[in-house]
C-alpha positions in Angstrom: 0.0 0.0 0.0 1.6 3.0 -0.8 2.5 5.9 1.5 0.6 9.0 1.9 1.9 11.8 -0.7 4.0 14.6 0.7 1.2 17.9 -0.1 0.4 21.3 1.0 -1.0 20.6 4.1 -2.6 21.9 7.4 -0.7 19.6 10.6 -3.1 18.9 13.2 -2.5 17.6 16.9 -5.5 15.3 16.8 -7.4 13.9 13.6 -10.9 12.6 14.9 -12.8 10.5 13.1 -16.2 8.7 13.2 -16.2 5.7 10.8 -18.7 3.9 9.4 -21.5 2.2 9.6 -24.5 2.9 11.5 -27.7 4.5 11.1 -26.0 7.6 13.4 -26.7 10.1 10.1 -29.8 12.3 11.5 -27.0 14.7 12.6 -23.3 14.7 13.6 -22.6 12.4 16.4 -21.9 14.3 19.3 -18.5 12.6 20.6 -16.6 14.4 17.9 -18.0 17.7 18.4 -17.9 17.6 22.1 -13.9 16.0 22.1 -13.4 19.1 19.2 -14.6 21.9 21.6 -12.8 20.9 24.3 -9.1 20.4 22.8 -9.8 23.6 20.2 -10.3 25.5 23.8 -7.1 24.1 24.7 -5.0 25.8 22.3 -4.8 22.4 20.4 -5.5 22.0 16.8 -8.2 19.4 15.5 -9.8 18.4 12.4 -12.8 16.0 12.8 -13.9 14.3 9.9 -17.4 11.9 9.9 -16.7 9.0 7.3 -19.8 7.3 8.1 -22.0 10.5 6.3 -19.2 11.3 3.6 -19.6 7.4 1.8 -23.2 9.2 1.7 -21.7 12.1 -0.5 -19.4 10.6 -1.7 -21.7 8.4 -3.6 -24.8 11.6 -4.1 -21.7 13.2 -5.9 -20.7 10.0 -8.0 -24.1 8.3 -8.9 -22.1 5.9 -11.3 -20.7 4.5 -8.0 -24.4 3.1 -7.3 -24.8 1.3 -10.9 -21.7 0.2 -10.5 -22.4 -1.6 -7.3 -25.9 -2.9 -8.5 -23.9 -4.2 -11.7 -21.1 -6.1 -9.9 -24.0 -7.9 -7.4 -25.3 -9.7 -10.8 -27.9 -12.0 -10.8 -31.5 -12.4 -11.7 -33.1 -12.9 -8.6 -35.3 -11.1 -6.6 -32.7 -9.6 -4.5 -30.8 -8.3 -8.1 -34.0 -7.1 -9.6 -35.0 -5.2 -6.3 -31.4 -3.0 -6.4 -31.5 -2.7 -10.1 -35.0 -1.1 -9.3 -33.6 1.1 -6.2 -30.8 2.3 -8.3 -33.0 3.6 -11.4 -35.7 5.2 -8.8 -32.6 7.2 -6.8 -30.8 7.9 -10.4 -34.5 9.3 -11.5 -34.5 11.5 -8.7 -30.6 12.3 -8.0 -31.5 15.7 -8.5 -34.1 16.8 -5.9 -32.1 13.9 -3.3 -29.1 15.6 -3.5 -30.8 19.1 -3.2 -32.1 18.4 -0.3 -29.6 16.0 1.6 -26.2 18.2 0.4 -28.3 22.2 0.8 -31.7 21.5 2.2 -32.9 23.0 -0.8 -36.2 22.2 -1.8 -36.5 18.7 -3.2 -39.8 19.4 -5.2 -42.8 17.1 -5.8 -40.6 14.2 -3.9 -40.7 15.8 -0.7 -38.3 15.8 2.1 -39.0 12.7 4.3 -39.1 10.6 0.4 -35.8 12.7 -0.3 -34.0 11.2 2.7 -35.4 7.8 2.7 -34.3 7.1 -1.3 -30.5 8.6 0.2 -30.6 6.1 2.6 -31.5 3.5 0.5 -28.9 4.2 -1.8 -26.3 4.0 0.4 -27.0 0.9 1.6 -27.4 -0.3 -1.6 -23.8 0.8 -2.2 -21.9 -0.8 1.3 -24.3 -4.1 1.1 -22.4 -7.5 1.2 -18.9 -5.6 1.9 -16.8 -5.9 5.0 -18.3 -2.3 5.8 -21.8 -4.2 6.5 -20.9 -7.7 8.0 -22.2 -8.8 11.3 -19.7 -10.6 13.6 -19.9 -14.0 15.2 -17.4 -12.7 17.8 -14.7 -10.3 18.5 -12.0 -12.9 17.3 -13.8 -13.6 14.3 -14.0 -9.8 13.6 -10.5 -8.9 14.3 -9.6 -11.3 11.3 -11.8 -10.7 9.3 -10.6 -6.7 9.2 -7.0 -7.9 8.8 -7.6 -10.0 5.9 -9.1 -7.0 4.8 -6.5 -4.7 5.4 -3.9 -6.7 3.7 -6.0 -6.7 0.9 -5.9 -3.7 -1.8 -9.1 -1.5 -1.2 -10.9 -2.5 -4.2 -10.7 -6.0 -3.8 -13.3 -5.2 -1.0 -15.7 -3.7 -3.5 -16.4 0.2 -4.6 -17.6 1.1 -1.3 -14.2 0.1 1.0 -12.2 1.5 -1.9 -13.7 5.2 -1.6 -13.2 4.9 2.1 -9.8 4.2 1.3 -9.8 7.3 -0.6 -11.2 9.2 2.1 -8.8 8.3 4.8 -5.9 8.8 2.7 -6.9 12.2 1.7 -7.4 13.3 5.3 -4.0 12.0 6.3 -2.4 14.2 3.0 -4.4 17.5 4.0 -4.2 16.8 7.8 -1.7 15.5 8.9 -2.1 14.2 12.8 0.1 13.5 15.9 -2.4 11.5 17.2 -5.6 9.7 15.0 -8.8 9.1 17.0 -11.8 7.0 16.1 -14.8 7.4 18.2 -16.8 4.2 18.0 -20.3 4.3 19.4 -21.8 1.5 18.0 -21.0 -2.8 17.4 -21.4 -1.9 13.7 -18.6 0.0 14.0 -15.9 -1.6 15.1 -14.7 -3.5 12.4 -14.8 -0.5 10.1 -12.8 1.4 12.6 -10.1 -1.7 12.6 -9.4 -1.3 9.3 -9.0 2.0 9.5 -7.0 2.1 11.6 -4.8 -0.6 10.3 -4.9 1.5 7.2 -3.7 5.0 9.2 -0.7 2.7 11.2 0.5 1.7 7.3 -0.1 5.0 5.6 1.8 7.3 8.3 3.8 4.9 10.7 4.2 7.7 13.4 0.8 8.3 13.8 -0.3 7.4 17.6 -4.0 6.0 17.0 -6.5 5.4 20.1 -9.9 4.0 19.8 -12.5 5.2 22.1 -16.2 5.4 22.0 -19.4 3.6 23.7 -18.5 0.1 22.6 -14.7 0.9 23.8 -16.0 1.4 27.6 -17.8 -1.7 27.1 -15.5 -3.8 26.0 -12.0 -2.6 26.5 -10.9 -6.1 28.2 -11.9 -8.3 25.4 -10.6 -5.6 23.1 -7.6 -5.2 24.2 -6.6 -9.1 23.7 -6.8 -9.4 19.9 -4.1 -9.8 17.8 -5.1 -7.2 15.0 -6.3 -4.7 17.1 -2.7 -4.9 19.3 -0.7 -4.8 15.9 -2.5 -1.3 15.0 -3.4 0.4 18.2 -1.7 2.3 20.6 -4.2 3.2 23.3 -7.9 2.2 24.0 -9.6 4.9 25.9 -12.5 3.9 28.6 -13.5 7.0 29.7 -14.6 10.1 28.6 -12.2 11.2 25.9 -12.0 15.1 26.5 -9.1 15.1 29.3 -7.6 11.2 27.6 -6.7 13.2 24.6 -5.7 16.5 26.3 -2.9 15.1 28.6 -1.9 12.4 26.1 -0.9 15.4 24.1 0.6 16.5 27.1 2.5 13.5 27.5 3.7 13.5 24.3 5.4 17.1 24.0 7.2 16.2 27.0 5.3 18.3 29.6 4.0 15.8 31.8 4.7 11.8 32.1 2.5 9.0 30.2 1.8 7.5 33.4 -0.5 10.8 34.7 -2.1 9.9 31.3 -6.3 9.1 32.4 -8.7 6.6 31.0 -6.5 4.7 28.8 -5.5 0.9 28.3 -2.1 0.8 26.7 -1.2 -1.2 23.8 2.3 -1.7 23.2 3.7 -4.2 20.4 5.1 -6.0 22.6 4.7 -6.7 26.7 2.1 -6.3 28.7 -1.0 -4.3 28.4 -1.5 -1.5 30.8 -4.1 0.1 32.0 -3.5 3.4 33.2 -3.5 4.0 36.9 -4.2 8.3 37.0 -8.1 8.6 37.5 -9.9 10.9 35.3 -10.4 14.2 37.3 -12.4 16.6 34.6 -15.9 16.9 35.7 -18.9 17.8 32.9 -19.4 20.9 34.8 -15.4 22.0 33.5 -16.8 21.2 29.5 -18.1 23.8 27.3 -20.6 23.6 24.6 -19.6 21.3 21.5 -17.8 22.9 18.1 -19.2 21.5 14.7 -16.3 23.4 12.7 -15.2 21.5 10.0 -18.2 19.2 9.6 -21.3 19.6 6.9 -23.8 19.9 9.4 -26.3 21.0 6.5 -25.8 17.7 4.7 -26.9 14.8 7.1 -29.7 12.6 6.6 -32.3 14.8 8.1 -35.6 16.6 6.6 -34.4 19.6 8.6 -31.3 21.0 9.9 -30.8 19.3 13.8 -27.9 19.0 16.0 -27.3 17.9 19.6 -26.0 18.7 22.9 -26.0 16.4 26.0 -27.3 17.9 29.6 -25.5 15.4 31.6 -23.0 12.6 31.7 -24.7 9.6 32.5 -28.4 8.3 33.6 -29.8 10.0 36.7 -31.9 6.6 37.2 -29.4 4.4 35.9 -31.2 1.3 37.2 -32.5 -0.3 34.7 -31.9 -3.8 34.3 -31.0 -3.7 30.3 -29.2 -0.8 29.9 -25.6 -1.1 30.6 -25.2 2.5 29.9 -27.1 3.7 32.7 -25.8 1.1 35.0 -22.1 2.6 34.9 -24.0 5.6 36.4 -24.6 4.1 40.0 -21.3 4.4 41.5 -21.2 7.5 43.4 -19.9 10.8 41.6 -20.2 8.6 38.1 -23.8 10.6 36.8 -22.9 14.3 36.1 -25.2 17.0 35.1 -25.6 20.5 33.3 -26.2 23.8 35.3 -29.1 25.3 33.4 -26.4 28.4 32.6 -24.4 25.8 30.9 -27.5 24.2 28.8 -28.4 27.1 27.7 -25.0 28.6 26.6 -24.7 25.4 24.8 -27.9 26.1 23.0 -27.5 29.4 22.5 -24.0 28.5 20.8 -25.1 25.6 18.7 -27.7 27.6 17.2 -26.1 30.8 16.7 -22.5 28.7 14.8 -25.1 26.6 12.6 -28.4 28.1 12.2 -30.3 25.0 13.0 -34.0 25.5 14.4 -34.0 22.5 15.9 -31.6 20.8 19.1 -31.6 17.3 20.1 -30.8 16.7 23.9 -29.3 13.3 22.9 -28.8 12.2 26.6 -30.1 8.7 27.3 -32.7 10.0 30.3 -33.2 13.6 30.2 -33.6 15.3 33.5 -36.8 16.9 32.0 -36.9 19.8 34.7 -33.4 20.3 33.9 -34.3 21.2 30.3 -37.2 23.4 30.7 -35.8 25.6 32.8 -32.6 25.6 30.7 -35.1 26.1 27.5 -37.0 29.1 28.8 -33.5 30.7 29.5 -32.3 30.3 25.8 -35.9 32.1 25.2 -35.2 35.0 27.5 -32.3 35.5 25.9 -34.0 35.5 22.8 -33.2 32.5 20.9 -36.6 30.6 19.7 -35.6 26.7 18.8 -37.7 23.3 18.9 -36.0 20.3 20.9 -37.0 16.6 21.5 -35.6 14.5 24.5 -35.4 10.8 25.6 -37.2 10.1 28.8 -38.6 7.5 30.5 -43.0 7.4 31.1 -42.2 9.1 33.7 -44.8 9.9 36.3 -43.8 13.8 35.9 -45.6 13.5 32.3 -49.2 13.0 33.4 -48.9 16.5 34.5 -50.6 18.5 32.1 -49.3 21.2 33.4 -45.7 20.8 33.4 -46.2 19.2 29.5 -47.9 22.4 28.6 -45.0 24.1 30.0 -42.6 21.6 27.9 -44.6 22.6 25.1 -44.4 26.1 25.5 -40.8 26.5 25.6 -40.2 25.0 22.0 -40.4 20.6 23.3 -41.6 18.9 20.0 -41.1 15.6 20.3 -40.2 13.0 23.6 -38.9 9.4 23.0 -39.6 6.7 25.2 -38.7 3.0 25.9 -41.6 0.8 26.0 -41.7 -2.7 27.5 -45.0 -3.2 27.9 -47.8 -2.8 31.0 -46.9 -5.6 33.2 -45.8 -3.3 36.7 -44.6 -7.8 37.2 -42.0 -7.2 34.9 -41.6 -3.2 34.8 -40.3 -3.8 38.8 -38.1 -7.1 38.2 -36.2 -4.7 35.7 -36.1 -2.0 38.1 -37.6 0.5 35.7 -38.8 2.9 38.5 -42.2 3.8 36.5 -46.3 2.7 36.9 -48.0 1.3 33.8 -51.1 2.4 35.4 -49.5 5.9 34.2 -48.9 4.8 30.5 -52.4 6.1 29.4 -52.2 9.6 31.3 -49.1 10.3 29.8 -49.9 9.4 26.4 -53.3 11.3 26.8 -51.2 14.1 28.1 -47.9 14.4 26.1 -49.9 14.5 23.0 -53.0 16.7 24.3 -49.8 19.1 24.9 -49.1 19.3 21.2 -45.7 16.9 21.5 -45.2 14.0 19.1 -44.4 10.6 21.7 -42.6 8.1 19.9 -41.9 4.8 20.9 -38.8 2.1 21.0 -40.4 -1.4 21.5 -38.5 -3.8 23.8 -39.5 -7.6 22.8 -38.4 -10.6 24.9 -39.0 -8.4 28.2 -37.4 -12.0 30.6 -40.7 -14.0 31.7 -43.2 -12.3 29.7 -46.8 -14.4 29.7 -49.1 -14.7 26.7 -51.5 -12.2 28.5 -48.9 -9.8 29.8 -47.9 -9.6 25.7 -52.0 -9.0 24.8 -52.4 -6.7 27.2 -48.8 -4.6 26.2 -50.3 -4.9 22.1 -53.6 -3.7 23.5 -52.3 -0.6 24.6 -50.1 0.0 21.5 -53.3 -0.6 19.2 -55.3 1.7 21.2 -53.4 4.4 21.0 -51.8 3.9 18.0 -53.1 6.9 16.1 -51.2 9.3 18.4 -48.1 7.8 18.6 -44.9 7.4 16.3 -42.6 4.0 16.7 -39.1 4.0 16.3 -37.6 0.5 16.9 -38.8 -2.8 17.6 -36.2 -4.6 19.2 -35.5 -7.6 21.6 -33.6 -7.3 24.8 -30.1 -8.0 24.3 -28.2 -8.5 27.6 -24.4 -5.9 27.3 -21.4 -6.0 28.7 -21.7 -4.1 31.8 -25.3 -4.6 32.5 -26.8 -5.4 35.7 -28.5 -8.0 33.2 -25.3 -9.4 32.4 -23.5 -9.1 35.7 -26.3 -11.1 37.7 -28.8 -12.7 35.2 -29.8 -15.4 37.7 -31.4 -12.3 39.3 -33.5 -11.6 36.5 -34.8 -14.8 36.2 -32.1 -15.8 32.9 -29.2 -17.5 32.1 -26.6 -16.1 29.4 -24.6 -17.8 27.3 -20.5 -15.6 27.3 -18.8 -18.3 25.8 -20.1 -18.7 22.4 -21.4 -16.4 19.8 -22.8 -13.0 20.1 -26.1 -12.0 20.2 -28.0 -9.0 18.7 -31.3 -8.5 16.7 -30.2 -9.2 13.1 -34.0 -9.5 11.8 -34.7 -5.8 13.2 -32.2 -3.8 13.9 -29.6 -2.2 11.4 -26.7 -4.2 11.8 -28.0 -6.6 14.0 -28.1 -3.2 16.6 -27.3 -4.0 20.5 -24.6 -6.6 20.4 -24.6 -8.9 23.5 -25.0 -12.2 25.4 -27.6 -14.9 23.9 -30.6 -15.3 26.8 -32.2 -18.1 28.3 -35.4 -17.1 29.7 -36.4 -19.6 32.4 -39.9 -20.8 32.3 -40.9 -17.8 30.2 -40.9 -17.1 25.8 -38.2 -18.4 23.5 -36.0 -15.8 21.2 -38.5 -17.2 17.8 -41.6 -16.4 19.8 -40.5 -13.3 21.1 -39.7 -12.5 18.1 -42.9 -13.7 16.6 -44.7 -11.7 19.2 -42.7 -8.6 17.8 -43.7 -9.4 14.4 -47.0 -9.4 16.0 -46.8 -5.5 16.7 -45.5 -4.9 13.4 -48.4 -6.2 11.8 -50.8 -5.1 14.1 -50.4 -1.7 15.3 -50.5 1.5 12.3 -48.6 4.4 13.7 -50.4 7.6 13.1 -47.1 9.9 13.8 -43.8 9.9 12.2 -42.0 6.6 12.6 -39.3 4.9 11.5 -41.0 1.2 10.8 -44.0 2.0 9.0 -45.2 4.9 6.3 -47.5 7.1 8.1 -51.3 6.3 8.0 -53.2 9.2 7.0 -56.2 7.4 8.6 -54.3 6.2 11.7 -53.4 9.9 12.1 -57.0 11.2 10.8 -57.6 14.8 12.0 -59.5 16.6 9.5 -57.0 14.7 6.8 -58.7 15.6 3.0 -57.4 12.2 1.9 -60.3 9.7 0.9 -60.5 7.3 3.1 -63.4 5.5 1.9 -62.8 2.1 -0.8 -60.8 3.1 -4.2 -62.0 2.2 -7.7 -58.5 2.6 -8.9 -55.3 3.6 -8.0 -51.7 4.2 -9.6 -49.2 3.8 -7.7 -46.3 6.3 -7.6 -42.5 6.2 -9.5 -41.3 5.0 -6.7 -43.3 1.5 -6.2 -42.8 -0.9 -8.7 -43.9 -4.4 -9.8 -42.3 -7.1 -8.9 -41.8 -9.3 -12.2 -44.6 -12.4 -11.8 -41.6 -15.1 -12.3 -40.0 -13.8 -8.8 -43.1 -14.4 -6.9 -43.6 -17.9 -5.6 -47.5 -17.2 -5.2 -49.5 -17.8 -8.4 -52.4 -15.4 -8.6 -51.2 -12.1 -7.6 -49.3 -8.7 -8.4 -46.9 -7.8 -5.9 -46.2 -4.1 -6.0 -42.4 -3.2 -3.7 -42.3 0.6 -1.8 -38.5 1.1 -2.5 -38.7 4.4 -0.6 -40.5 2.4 3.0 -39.3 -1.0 1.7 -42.3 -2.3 1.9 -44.0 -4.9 -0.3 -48.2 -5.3 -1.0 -49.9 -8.6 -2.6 -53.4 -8.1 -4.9 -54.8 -10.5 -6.0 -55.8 -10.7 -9.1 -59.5 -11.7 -8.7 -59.5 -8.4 -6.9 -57.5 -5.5 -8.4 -56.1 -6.0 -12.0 -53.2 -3.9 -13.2 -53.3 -2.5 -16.5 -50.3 -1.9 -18.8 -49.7 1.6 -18.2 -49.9 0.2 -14.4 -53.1 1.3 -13.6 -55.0 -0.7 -10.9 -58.1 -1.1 -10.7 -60.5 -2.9 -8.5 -62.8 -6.3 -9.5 -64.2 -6.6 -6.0 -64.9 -4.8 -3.1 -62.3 -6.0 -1.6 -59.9 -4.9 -4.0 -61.5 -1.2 -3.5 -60.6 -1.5 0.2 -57.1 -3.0 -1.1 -56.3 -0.1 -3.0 -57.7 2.5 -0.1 -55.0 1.3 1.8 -52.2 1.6 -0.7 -53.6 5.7 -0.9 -53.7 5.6 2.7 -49.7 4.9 3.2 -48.9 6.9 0.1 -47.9 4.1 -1.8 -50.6 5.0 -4.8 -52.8 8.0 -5.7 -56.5 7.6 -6.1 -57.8 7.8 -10.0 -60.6 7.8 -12.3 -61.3 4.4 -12.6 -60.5 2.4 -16.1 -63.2 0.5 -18.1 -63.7 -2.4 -16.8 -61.2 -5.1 -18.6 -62.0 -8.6 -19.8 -58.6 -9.9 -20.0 -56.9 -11.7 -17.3 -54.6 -9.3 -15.6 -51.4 -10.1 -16.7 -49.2 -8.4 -14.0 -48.9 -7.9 -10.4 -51.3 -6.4 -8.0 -50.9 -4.2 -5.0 -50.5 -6.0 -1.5 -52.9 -6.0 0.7 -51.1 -6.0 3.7 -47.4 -5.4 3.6 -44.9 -7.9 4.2 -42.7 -6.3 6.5 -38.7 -6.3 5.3 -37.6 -6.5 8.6 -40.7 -9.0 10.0 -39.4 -12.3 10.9 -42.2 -14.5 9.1 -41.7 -11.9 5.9 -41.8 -13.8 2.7 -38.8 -15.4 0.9 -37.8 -12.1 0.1 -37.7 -10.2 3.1 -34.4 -11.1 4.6 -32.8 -9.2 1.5 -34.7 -5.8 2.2 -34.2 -5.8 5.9 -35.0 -2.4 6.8 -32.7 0.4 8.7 -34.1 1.7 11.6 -33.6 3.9 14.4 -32.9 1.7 17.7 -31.1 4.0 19.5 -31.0 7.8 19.0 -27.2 8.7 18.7 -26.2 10.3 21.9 
């Protein structure tokens, strides 16, 4: 591999970099933003680059990259003829995608939400089946797996490895760094940030490179132990990296020694690991607000402009069972939080360096308090901006009161976890809230004019049949004013109380063998942990079954990330005809599946490239026409074709004359097979969709 070229460059102290892949592309990750601010402010130089959006432009720039990819995949099966499809929808409408993705611009008839679904799709239409998008066994298997690819040349790996390749190089050339940090947040990434950093240790020797991140704290130990990752690192950090970096710096101009280095495991080539002895002593009250210099915070997968800030360090609960994020909050001193001075300077700066009208407070359990009163500051001062949190149902939001006041200073949105009714299990995992709450709240966040969404937790330990019905009950009942983000099953981390004492909860775990996650759900197989044994209560395939269940069942009425929006579902005052459809045409972006991929005689199968979702007519219902017309034969295939209007997958015409000839394509589906559904058909497995299961923090 050949050595970086000597250019006119800017030298930096610290290059920080976010690698791919994960679904983390609503708006820059805060870690590099936050670890920017903070060595900028002292006197350091940084340049922070985010790899895992640039593939994104990289490829809006260079649409030939897409054919390319959909050319080299080959084949004539359904999985070909779906991304030959995706590629000519995104190529018809490069224009108005990259419009809005790159400027915001208007993206015309397309709309934003379409604009920034098709983007997404293209992309990972691009990275599929490279070593950018595998899901590891284990940590041994992975730490092969990214050496073989590293002494591999770039393109041997495919298009999209070789224009990361091309990324990281350039960086190096035009900044060139003392020290290279990659900030790894999530499982996905961890193999992508291997090879990069095996790339950075062979392009530019000297380099120093540290890996630090979410999945870093979490697994440091096992980490630290592979081969690969010894013969490329020099330093893991564990900790917060703000001070890390700062007297590593330190360290290395001479000023202080490596051993009063914090938070790091040391790596050498050869001895002993080390972990360093010198406790961190910064405290989140001694940070300032985060610096977004440098990146294209107009150009992430967003419909509007949003960035973040955190309030706190930690979870003020930090008790729940699952979450071994929170749980490293209840040692004493470990949870720190904002003043409302400092929220609100952080605010006031993020809004005033990038015009954004909208902050995400990305902590995982907002102090809600906390925030209001931080929020009606930034208004005295006289900044207006919208804001959504993460929060628990907490009993503080079956005040109406306190919502309204939410509401009023600019809260537009509140995510929530949701694991059902049963107070049984709600207690076992220490949640520390009342299901007989759940209705209030939802009654009362969204009487308050604030969107609730939802993250669904499936195989919640000894969950009984009537426990689930009563959890799906709720969901259905309310599912015109709520939004859902993820479904997902519980995935015992490293770190978790879960993990640490699953006898307690009622579970055994498997840490010997392969690694768990939710491969049929999540983006990447999302959470990455321990396989669970749930004594005397649901296996993983009928949890699972049970989550399919939701899918199928419940229609949410507000934005969300597993379903397209149900204008009847959401029905206030709505113009849309909701009433059966004589005919229908469905939009440029749905397409016909050819009838010789179907394995079901007697139906046209129509695909949603922009939700990923497919719909079966039959033909003794709805017939298609050539000009793709559909039509209805029944009354069923009237109420058929009302739902395909109602989700936005067809407009509502004038119907045809009625035909005599058989139909002699496919018809629009009924109900939609769900991509990332577990019972799906045949074809489901290849179109798993990407979705949000954890707001990037």
């Amino acid at each position: 591999m050949p050595r970086v070229p000597a250019v006119d460059a800017e030298p930096v102290d610290v290059l920080l970099l976010f690698p791919p892949q994960t679904e983390a592309r609503f708006f820059p990750y805060l870690s590099l933003p936050c670890l920017t601010g903070h060595l900028r402010r002292r006197g350091r130089r940084v340049h922070q680059a985010d790899l895992n959006i640039a593939l994104l432009h990289e490829l809006l720039r260079r649409p030939h990259l897409l054919d390319a990819a959909a050319r080299a995949q080959g084949g004539d099966g359904m999985r070909d003829w779906y991304r030959r499809e995706m590629a000519k929808v995104v190529d018809s409408y490069l224009t108005e995608i990259r419009a809005h993705v790159m400027r915001k611009a208007s993206p015309g008839d397309l709309g934003a939400a379409r604009s920034v679904r098709l983007a997404r799709q293209a992309l990972e239409l691009f990275v599929r089946d490279t070593f950018l998008t595998s899901v590891w066994r284990d940590l041994d298997a992975l730490d092969r797996a990214a050496r073989r690819a590293a002494d591999r040349p770039p393109a041997a790996s495919g298009a999209a490895v070789e224009v990361l390749h091309r990324l990281v190089t350039d960086l190096l050339a035009r900044h060139p760094p003392r020290v290279a940090g990659l900030s790894v947040a999530f499982f996905s990434q961890l193999g992508p940030a291997l090879l990069i950093a095996a790339w950075i240790r062979e392009l530019a020797p000297r380099v120093k490179i540290c890996l630090g991140g979410q999945q870093i704290m979490l697994r440091d130990a096992d980490l630290a132990v592979l081969p690969g990752l010894r013969r490329t690192l020099d330093a893991l950090c564990w900790t917060a990296g703000e001070e890390p970096l700062e007297r590593w710096l330190d360290a290395l101009d001479g000023t202080i020694p490596p051993a009063a280095v914090p938070g790091m495991t040391w790596l050498p080539r050869s001895g002993a690991v080390s972990r360093s002895r010198q406790p961190p002593s910064l405290r989140f009250h001694d940070l300032g607000p985060p610096d977004h210099t440098g990146l294209p915070v107009r150009s992430y997968l967003n419909e509007g402009l949003e960035v973040a800030i955190v309030s706190c360090v930690g979870c003020y609960w930090g008790r729940c069972a699952f979450c071994a994020y929170g749980n490293r909050s209840l040692p004493p001193g470990r949870y720190q939080q904002a003043t409302v001075r400092q929220v609100a300077d952080a605010v006031e700066t993020v809004v005033r360096d990038t015009g954004t009208r909208f902050v995400a407070i990305a902590d995982e359990n907002t102090n809600l308090r906390l925030i209001s009163k931080a929020m009606r500051a930034v208004r005295e001062r006289g900044v207006r901006v919208r804001f959504g949190v993460r929060s628990r149902l907490e009993p503080g939001l079956a005040d109406p009161a306190f919502c309204r006041a939410l509401a009023e200073v600019g809260c537009a949105m509140i995510a929530v976890g949701y694991e059902g009714t049963s107070q049984r299990l709600l207690d076992l995992m220490d949640r520390g809230v009342r299901a007989a709450d759940y209705q209030r709240i939802v009654d009362t966040v969204t009487g308050a004019g604030i969107t609730l969404r939802l993250s669904v937790m499936g195989h919640v330990l000894d969950e009984r049949p009537e426990e689930f019905e009563e959890s799906l009950r709720f969901l259905a009942v309310n599912e015109r004013r709520i939004g859902i983000d993820a479904l997902e099953l519980m995935v015992p981390e490293p770190g978790s109380r879960l993990a640490q004492a699953p006898e307690r909860f009622g579970v055994s775990l498997d840490t010997s063998g392969p690694l768990a996650g939710n491969p049929e759900l999540s983006y990447l197989a999302g959470r990455v942990g321990y396989p669970l044994t749930v004594h005397g209560g649901p296996t993983r395939t009928e949890a699972l079954s049970r989550l399919e269940r939701i899918f199928q069942v419940v229609r949410p009425g507000r934005a969300s990330a597993v379903h397209p929006p149900s204008h009847r579902a959401a029905a206030r005052g709505d113009s849309r005809p909701t009433g059966p459809s004589d005919a229908a045409r469905p939009y440029p972006w749905v397409r016909t599946m050819p009838a010789r991929l179907d394995t079901v005689p007697g139906r046209t199968v129509v695909a949603d490239l922009v939700w990923e979702q497919f719909y079966a007519l039959p033909h003794r219902d709805v017939e298609q026409h050539p000009d793709g017309l559909l039509t209805a034969r029944t009354a069923r295939g009237q109420r058929l074709l009302a739902r395909l209007v109602d989700v936005s997958a067809a407009e509502p015409c004038p119907a045809a004359p009625p035909s005599t000839a058989a139909p002699s394509g496919p018809a629009v589906p009924p109900h939609p097979a769900a991509p990332s559904a577990p019972a799906s058909p045949p074809y489901a497995a290849e179109l798993a969709a990407a979705r949000r299961t954890r707001r990037p923090t």
